[in-house]
N, CA, C and O atoms as a MOPAC input file, in Angstrom:
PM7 MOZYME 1SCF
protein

 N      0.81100 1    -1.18500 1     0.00000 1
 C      0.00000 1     0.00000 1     0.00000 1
 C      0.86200 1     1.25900 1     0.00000 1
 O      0.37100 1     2.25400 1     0.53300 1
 N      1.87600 1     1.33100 1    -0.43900 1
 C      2.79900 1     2.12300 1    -0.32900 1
 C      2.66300 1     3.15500 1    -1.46900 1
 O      2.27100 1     2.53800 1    -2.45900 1
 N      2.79000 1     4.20600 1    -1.69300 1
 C      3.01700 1     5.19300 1    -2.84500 1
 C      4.53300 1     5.27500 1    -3.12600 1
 O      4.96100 1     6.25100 1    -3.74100 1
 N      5.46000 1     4.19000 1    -2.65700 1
 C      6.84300 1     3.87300 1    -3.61700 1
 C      6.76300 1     2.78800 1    -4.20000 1
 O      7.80600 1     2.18200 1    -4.44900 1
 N      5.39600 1     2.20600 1    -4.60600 1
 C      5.72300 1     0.59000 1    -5.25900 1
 C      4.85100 1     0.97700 1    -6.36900 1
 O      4.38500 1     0.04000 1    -7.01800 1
 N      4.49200 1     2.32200 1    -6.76600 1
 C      3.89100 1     2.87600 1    -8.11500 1
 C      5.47700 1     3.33800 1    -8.75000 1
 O      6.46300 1     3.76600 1    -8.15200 1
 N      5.17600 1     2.95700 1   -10.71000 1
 C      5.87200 1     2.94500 1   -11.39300 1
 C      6.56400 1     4.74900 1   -11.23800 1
 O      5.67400 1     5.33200 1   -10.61900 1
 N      7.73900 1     5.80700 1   -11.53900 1
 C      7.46900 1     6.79600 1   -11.34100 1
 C      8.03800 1     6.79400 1   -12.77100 1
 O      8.86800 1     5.98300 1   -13.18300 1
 N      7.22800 1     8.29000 1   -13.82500 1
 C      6.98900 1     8.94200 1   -14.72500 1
 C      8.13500 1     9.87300 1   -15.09700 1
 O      8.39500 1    10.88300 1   -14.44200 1
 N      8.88700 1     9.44100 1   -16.30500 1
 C      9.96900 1    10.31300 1   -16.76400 1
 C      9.94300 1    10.95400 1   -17.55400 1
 O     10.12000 1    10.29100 1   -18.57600 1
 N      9.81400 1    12.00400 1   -17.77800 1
 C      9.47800 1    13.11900 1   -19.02300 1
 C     10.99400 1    13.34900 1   -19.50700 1
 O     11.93900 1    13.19900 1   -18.73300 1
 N     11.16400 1    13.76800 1   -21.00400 1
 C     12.33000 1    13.89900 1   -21.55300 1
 C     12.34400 1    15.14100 1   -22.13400 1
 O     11.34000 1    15.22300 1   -22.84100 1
 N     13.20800 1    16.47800 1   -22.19400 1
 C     12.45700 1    17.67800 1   -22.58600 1
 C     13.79800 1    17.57600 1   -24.22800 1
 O     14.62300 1    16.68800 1   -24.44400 1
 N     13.51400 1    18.81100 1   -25.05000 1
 C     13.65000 1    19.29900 1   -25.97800 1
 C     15.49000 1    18.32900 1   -26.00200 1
 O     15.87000 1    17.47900 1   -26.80800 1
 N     16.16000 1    18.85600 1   -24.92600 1
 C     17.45200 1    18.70200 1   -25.41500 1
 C     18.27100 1    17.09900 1   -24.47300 1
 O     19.38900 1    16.96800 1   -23.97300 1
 N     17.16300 1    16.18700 1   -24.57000 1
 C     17.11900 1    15.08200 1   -23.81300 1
 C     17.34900 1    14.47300 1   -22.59500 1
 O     17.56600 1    13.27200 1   -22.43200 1
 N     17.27800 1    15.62100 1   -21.44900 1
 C     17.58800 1    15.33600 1   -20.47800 1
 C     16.30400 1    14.93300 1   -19.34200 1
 O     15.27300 1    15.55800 1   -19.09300 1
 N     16.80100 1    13.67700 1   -18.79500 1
 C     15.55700 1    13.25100 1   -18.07400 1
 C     15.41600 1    13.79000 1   -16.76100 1
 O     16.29500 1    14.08100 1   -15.95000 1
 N     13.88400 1    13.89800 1   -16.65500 1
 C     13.66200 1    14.10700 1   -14.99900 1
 C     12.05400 1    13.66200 1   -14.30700 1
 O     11.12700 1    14.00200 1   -15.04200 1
 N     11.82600 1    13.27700 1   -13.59700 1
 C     11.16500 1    12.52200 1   -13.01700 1
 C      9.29500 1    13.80900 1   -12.97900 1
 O      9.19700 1    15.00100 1   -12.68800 1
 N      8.60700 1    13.16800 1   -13.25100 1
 C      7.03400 1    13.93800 1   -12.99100 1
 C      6.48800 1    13.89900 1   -11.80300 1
 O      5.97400 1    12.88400 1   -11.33200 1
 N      6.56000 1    15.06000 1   -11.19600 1
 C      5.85900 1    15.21000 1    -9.74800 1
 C      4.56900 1    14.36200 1    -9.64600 1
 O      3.87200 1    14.26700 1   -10.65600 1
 N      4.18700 1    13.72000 1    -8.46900 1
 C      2.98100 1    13.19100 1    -8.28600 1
 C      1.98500 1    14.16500 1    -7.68400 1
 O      2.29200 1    14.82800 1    -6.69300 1
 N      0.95600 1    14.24900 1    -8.18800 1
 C     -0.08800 1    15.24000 1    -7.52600 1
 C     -0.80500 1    14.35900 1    -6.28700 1
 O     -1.49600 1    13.35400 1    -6.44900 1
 N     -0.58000 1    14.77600 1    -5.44700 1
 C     -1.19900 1    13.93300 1    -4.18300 1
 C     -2.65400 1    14.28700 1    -3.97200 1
 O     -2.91700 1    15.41400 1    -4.39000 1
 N     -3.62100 1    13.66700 1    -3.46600 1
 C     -5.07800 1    13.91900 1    -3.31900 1
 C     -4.82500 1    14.86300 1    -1.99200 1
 O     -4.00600 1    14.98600 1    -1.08100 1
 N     -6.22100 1    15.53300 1    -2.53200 1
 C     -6.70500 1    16.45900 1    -1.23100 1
 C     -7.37300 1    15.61800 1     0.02800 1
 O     -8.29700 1    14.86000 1    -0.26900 1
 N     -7.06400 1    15.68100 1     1.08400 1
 C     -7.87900 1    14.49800 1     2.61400 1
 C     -8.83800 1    15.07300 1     2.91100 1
 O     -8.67100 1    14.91600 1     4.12000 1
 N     -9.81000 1    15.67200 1     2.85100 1
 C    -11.03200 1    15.95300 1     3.29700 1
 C    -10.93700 1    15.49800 1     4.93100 1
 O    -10.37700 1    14.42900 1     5.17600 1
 N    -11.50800 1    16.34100 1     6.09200 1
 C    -11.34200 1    15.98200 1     7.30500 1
 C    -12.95100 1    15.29500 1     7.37400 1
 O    -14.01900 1    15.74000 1     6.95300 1
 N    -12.67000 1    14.23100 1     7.97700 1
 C    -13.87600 1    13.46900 1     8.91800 1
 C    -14.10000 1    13.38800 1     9.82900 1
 O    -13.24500 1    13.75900 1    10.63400 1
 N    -15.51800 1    12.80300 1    10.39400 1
 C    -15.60600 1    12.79800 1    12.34400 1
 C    -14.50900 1    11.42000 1    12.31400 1
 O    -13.83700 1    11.39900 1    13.34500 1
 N    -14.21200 1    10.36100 1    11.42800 1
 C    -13.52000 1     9.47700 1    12.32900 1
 C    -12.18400 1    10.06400 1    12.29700 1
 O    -11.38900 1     9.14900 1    12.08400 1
 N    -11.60900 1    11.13700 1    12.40800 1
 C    -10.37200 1    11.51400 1    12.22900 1
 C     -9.92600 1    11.20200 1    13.34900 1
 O    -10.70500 1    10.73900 1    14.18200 1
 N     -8.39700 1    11.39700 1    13.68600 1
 C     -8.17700 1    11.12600 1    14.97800 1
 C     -6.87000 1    11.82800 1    15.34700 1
 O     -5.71100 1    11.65000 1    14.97100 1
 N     -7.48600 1    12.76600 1    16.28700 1
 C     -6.22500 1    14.05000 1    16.44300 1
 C     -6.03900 1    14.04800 1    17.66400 1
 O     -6.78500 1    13.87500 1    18.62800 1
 N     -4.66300 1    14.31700 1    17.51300 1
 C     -3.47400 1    14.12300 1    19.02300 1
 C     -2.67000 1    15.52300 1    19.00600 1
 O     -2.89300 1    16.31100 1    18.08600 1
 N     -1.89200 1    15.78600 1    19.85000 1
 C     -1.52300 1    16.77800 1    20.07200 1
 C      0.04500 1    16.04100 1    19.69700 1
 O      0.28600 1    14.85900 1    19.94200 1
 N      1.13500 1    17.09900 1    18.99100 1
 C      1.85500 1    17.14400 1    18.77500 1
 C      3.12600 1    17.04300 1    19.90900 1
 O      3.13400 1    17.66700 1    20.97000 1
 N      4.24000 1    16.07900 1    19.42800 1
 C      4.64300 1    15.95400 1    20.48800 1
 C      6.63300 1    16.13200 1    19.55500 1
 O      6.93600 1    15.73700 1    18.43000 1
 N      7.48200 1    16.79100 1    20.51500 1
 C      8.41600 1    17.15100 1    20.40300 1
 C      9.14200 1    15.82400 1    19.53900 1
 O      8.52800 1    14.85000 1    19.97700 1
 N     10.26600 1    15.26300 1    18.40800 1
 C     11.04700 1    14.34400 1    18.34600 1
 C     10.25100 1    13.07900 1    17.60800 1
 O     10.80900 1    12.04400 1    17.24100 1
 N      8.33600 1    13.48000 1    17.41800 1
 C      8.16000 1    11.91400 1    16.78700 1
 C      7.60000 1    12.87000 1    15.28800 1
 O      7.10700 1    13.96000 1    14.99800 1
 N      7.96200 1    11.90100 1    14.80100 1
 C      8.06800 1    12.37100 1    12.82000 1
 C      6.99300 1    11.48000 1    12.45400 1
 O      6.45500 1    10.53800 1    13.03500 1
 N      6.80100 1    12.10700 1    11.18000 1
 C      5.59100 1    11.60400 1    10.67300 1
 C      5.76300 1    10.10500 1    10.36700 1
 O      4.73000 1     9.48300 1    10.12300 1
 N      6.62500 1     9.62000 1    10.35400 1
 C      6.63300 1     7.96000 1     9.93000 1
 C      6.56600 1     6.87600 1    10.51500 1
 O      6.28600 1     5.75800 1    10.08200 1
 N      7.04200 1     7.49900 1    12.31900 1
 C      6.50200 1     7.26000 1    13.43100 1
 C      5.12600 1     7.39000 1    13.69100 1
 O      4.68700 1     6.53600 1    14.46200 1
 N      4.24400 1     8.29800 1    13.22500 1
 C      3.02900 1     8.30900 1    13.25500 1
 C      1.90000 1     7.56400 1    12.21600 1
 O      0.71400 1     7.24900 1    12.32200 1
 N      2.65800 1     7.48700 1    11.44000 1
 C      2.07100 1     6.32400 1    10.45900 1
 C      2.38700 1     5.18900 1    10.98200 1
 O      1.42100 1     4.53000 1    11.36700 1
 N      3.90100 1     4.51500 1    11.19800 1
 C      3.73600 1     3.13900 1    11.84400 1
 C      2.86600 1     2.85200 1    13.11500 1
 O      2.50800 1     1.69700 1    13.34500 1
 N      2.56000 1     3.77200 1    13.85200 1
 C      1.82500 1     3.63100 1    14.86000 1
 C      0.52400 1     3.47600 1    14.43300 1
 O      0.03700 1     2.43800 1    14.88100 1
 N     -0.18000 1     4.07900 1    13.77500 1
 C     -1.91600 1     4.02800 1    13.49300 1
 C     -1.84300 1     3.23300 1    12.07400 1
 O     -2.94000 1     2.72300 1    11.84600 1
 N     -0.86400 1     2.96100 1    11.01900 1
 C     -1.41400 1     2.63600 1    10.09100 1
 C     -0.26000 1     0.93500 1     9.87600 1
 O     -0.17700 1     0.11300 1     8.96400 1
 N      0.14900 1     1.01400 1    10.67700 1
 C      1.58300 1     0.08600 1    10.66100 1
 C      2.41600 1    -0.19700 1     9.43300 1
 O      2.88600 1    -1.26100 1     9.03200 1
 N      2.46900 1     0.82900 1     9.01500 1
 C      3.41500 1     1.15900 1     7.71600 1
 C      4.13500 1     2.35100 1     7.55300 1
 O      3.52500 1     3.27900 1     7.02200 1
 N      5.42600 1     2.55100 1     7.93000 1
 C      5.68900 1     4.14900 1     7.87300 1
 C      6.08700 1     4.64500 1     6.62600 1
 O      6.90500 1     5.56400 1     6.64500 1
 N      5.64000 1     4.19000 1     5.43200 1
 C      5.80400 1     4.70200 1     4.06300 1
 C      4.46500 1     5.87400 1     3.61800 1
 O      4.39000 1     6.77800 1     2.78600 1
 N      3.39000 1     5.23500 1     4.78300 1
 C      2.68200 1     5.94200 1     4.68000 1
 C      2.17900 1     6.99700 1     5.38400 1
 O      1.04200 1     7.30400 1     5.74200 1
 N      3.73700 1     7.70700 1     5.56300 1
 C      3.87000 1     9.11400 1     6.28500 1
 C      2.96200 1    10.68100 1     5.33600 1
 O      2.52000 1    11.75900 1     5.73100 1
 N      3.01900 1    10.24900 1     4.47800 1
 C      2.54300 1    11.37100 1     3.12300 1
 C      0.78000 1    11.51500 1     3.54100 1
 O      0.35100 1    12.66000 1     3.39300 1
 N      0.06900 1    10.79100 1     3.88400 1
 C     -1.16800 1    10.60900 1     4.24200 1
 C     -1.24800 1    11.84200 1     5.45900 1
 O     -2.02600 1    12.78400 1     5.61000 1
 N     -0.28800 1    11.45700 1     6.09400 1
 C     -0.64000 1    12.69900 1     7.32100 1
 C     -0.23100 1    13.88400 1     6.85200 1
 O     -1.04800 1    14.80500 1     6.84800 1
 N      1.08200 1    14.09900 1     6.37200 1
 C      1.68300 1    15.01600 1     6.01700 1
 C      0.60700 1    15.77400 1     4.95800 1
 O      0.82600 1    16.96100 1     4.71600 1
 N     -0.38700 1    15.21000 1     4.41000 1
 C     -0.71100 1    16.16700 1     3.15500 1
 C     -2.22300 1    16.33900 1     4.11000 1
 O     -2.80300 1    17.38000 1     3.80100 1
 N     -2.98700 1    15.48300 1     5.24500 1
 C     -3.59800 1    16.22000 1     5.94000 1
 C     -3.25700 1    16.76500 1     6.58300 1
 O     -4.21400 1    16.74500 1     7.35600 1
 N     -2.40100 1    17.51200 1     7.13400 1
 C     -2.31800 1    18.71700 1     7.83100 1
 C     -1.40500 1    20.00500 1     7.06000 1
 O     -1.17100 1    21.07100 1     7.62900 1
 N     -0.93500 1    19.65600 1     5.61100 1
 C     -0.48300 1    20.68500 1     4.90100 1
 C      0.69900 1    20.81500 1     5.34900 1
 O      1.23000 1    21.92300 1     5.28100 1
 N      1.49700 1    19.54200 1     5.99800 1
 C      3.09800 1    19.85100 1     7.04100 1
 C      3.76700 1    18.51900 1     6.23900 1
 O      3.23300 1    17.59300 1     5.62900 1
 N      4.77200 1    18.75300 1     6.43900 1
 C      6.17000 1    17.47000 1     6.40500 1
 C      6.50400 1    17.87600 1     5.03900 1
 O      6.77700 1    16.77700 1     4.55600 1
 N      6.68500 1    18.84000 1     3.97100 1
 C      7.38800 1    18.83100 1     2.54800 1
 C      8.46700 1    18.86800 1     2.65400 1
 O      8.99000 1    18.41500 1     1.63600 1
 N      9.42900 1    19.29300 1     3.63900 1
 C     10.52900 1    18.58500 1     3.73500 1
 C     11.17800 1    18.05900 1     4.88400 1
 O     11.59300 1    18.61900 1     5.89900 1
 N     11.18500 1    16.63000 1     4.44700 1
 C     11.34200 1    15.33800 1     5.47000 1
 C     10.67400 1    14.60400 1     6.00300 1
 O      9.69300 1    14.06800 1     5.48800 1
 N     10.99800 1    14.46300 1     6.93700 1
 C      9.34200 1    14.20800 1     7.76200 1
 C      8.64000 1    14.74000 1     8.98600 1
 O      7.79300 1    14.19800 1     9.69700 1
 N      9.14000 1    15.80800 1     9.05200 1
 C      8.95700 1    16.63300 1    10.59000 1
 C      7.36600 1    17.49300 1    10.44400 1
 O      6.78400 1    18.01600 1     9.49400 1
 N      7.13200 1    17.36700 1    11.51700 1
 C      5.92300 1    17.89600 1    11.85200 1
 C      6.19900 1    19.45600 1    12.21600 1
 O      6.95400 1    19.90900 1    13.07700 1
 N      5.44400 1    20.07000 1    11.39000 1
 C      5.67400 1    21.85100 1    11.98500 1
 C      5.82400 1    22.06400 1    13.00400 1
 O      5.78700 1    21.06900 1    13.72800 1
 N      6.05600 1    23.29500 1    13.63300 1
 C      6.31100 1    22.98100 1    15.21700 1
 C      5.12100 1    24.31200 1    15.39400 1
 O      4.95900 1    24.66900 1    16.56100 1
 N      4.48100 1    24.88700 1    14.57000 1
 C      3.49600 1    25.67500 1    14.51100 1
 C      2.19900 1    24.56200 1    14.41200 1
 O      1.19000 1    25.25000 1    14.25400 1
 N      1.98400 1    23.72400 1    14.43100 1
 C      1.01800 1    23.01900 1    14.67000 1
 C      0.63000 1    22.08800 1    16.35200 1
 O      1.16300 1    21.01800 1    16.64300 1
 N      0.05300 1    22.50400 1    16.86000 1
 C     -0.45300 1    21.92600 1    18.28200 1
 C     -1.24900 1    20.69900 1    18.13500 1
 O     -1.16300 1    19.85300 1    19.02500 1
 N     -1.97400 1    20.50800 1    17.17600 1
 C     -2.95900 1    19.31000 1    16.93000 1
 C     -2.34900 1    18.61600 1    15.64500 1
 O     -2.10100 1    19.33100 1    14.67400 1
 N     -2.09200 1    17.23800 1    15.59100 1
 C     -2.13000 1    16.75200 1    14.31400 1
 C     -3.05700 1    15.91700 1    13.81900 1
 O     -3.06300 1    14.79300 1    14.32100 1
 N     -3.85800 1    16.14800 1    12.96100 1
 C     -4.88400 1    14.91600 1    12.32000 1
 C     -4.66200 1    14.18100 1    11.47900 1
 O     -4.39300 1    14.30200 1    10.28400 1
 N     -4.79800 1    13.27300 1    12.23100 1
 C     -4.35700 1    11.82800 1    11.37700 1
 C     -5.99900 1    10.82100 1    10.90700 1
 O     -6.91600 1    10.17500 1    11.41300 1
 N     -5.52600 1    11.25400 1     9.75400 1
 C     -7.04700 1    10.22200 1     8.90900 1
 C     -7.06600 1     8.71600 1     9.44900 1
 O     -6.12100 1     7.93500 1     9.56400 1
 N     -8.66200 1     8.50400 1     9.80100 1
 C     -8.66300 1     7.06300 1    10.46500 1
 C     -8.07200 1     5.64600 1     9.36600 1
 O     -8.55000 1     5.41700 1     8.25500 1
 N     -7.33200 1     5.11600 1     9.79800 1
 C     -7.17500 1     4.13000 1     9.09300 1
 C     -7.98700 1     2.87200 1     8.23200 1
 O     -7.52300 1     2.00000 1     7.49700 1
 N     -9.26900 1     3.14100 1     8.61200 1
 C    -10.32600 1     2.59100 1     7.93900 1
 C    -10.26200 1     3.58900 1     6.36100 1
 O    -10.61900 1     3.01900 1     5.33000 1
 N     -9.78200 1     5.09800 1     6.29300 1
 C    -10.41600 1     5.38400 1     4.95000 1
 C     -9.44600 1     5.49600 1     3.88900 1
 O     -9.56600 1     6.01800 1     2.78000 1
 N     -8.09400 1     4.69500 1     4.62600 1
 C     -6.71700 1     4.98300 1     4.05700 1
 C     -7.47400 1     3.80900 1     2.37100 1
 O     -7.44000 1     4.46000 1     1.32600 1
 N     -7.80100 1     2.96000 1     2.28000 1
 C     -8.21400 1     2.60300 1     1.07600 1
 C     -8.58300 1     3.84400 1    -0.01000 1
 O     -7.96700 1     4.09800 1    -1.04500 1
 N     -9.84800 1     4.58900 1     0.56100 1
 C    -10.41500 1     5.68000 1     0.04500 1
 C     -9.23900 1     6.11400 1    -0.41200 1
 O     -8.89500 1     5.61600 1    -1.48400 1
 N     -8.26900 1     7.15900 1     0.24000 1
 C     -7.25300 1     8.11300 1     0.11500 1
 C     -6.64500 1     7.70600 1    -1.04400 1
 O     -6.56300 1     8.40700 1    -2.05200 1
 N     -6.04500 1     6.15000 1    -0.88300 1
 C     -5.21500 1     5.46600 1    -1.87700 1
 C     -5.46700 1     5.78000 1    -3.37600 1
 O     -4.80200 1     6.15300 1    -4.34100 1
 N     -6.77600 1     5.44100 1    -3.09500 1
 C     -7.13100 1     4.87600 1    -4.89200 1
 C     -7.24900 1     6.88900 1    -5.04200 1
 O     -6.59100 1     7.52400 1    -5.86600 1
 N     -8.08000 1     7.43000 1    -4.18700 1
 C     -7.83800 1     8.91900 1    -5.22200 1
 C     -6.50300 1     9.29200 1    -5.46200 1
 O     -6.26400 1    10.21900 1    -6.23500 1
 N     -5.12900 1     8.35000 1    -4.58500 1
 C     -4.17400 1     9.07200 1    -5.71700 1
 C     -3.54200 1     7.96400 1    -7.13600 1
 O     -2.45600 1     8.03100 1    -7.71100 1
 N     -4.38100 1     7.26500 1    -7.30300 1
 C     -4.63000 1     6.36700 1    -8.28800 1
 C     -3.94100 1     5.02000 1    -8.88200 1
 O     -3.63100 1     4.62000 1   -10.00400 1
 N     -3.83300 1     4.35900 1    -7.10900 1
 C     -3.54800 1     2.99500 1    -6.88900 1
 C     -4.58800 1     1.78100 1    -7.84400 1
 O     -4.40500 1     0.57100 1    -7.71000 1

């Protein structure tokens, strides 16, 4: 269930040099089953995925619900609450980014 075991997209421009096509990640819509914790000093988003989703590849799920982690995996430190999508709708999430 990982978004590194999709093929990734190489575009070749005018004077043949390759480079890889950004993935557009889906928008998370917040739900009542969401499930938000308060942010805590030292745990990264992949830690927070192995914990609720037991996969920490699927750190990007949190990171793109709360609009935090683009680079690395750190949680803003301007954020007090983090919402983490219930793991029941991680199917949902998947296929809109087109598993």
């Amino acid at each position: 269930m990982s978004r590194y075991k999709t093929e990734n997209t190489i575009k070749i421009d005018k004077e043949g040099k390759k480079s890889f096509v950004s993935k557009i990640l889906p928008h998370i819509g917040v739900d009542d089953t969401d499930i938000f914790i308060y942010r805590v000093d030292g745990v990264g988003l992949s830690a927070l995925a192995k914990e609720y989703y037991d996969d920490e590849t699927l750190w990007w799920v949190i990171a793109k619900a709360n609009d935090t982690g683009i680079r690395g995996f750190g949680i803003d430190k301007s954020l007090d609450v983090v919402r983490i999508p219930h793991p029941t709708r991680l199917n949902e999430i998947i296929q809109d980014y087109g598993y």
